[in-house]
C-alpha positions as semicolon CSV with decimal commas, in nm:
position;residue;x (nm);y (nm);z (nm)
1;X;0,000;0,000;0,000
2;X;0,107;0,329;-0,097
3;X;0,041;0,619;0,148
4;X;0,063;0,963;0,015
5;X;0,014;1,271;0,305
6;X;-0,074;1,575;0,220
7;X;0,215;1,837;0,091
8;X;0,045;2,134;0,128
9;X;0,053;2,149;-0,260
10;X;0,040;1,941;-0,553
11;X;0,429;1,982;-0,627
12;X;0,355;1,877;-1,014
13;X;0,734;1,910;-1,029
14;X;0,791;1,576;-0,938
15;X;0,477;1,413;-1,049
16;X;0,558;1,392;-1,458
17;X;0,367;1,187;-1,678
18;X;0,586;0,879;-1,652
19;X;0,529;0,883;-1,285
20;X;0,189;0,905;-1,306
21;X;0,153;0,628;-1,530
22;X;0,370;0,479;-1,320
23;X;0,055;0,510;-1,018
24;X;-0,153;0,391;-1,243
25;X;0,006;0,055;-1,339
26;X;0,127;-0,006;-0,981
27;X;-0,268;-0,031;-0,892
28;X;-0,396;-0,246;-1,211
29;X;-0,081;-0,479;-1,075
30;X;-0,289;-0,547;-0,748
31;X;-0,179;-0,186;-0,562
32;X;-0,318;-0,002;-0,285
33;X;-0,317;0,351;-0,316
34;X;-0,470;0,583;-0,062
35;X;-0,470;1,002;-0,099
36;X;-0,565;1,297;0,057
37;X;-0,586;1,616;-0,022
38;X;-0,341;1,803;-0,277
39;X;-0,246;1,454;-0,376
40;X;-0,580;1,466;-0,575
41;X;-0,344;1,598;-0,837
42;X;-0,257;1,198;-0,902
43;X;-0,603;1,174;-1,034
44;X;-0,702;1,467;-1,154
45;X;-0,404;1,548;-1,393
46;X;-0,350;1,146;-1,432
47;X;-0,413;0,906;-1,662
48;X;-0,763;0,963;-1,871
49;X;-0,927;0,693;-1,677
50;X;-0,853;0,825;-1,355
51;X;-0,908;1,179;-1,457
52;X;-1,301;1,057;-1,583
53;X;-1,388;0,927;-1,242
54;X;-1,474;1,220;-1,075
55;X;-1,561;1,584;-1,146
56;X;-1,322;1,818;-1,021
57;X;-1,359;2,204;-0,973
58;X;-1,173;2,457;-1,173
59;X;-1,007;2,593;-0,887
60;X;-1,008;2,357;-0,518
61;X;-1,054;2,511;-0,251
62;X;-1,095;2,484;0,143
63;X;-1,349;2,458;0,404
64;X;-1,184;2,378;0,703
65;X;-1,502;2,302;0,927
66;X;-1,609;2,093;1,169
67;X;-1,899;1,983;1,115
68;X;-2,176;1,660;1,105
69;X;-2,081;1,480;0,772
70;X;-2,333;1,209;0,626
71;X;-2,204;0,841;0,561
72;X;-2,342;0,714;0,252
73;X;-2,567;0,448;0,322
74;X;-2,708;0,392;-0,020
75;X;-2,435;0,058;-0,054
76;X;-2,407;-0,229;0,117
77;X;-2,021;-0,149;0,237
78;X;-2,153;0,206;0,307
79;X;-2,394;0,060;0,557
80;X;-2,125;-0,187;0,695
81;X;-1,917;0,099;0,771
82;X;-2,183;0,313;0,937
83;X;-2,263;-0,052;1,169
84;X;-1,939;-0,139;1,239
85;X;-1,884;0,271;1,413
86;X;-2,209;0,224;1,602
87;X;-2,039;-0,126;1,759
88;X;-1,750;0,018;1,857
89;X;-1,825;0,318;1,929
90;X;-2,254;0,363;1,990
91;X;-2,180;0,731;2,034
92;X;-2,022;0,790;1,686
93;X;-2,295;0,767;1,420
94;X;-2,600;0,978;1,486
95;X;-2,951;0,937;1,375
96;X;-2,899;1,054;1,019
97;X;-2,569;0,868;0,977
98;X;-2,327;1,153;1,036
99;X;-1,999;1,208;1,205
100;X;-1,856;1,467;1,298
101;X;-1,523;1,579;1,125
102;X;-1,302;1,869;1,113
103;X;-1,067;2,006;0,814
104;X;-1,279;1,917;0,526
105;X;-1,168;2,017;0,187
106;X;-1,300;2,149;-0,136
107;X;-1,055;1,883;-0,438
108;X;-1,347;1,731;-0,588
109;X;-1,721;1,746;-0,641
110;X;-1,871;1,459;-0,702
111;X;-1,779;1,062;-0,836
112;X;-1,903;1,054;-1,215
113;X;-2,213;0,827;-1,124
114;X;-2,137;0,579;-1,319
115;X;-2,062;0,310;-1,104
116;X;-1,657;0,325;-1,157
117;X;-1,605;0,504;-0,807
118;X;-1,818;0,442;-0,472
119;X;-1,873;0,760;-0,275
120;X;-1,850;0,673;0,110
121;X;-1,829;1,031;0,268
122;X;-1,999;1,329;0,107
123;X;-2,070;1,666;0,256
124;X;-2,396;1,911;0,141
125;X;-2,231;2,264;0,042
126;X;-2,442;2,495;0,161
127;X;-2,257;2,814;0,017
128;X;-2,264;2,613;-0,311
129;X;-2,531;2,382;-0,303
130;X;-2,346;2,097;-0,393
131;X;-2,363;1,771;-0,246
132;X;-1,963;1,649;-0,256
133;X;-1,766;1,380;-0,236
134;X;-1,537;1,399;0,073
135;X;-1,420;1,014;0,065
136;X;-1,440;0,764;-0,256
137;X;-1,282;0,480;-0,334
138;X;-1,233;0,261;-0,681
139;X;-1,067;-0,101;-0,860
140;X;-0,834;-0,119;-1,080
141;X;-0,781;-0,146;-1,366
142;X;-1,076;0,122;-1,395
143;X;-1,403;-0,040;-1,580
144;X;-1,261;-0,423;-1,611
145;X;-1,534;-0,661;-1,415
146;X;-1,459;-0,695;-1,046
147;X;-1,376;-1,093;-1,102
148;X;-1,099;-0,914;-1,335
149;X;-0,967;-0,647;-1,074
150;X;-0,734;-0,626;-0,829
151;X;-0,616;-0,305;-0,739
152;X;-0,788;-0,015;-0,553
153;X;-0,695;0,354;-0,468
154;X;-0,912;0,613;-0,298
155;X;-0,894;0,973;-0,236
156;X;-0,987;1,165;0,127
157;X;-1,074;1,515;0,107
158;X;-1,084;1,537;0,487
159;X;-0,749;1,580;0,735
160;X;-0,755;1,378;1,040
161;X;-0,495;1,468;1,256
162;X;-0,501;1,847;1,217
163;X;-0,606;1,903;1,556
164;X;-0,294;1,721;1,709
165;X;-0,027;1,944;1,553
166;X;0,301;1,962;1,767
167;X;0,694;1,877;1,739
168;X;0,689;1,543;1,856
169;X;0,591;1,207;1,720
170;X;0,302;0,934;1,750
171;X;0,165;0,828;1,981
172;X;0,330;1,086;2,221
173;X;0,163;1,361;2,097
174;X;-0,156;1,191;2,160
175;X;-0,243;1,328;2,471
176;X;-0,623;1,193;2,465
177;X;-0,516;0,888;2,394
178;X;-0,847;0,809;2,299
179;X;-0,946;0,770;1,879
180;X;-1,212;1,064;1,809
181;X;-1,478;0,863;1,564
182;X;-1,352;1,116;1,287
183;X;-1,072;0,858;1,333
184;X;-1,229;0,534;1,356
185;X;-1,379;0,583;1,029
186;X;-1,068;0,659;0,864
187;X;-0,937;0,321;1,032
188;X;-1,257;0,108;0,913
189;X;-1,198;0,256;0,510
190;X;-0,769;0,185;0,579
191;X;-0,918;-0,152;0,646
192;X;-1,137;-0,211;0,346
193;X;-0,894;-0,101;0,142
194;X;-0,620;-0,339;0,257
195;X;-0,887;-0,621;0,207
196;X;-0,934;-0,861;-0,084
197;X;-1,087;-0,681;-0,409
198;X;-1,468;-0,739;-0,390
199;X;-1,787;-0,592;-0,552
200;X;-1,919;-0,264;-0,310
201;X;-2,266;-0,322;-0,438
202;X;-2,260;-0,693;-0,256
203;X;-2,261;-0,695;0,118
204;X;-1,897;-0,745;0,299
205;X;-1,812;-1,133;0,299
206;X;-1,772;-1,256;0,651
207;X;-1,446;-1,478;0,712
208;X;-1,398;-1,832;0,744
């Protein structure tokens, strides 16, 4: 798995067309590749299938709010997610499937709506009244069957640890100790992406 952080820019510099290609093959191989943020750029200025599985904004932007998001249920993984925070944490999920999360950004509007990407996360805009996607996910390579892929990347428009900014390291500067549920969802979609490649519109296999 590939994890790219945030680099409070895009730094196209070192992101040529070879490397991006590069991305793209590593995740048709069987790759995991998760991004946040400005790292959008490996999507949005990638490859033309990558590039046609979202809309993107002419200019991204911030919001940097805190604020009750909404889980989307409207999948069976969507609703396994939503579950799974209400088990281990009943306090997590309220009644309209939200959670609250902080640092949300403005890199892409929606998934095409096609049925290439899955939108898990999505926030309602209400200074632009659009309904965007904060969190998706998709297989690779993009459009094969699922019985045919074996990759996945995803993208997260949302920082997680911006609150716990300071000059030492994990988990020292944790001083809660304690994962908010901003957190725990991050941890259940780090999980689903590490899993075997299966079709989101089918409930989550159980183990054997």
């Amino acid at each position: 798995m590939v994890a790219l952080t945030c680099e409070c820019g895009t730094a196209d510099e070192t992101k040529n067309e070879d490397a991006r290609n590069w991305m793209r093959n590593y995740s048709n191989a069987g790759g995991r590749v998760f991004a946040t943020h400005y790292d959008y750029t490996w999507f949005r200025n990638g490859p033309s299938e990558f590039r046609s599985l979202a809309f993107w904004p002419a200019t991204p932007g911030a919001l940097d709010i805190n604020d009750d998001v909404p889980l989307d249920t409207s999948f069976p993984k969507g609703q396994a997610l939503v579950d799974w925070l209400r088990a281990v944490e009943p306090t997590a999920v309220n009644a309209q499937n939200q959670v609250l999360m902080s640092d949300l950004k403005a890199s892409v509007v929606d998934v095409a709506g096609d049925g290439r990407a899955t939108r898990w996360i999505y926030y309602n805009n209400a200074n632009t009244g659009l309904t965007e996607a904060k969190y998706f996910s998709f297989n690779t390579p993009v459009g094969d069957p699922v019985d045919k892929q074996c990759g996945r990347a995803v993208f997260s428009d949302i920082h997680v640890g911006s609150t716990r900014r300071d000059d030492r390291l994990i988990p020292v500067s944790r001083e809660s100790g304690k994962m908010t549920a901003h957190e725990k969802a991050l941890e259940f979609l780090l999980f689903d992406l590490a899993s075997c490649i299966s079709d989101d519109n089918k409930p989550p296999e159980i183990p054997r």
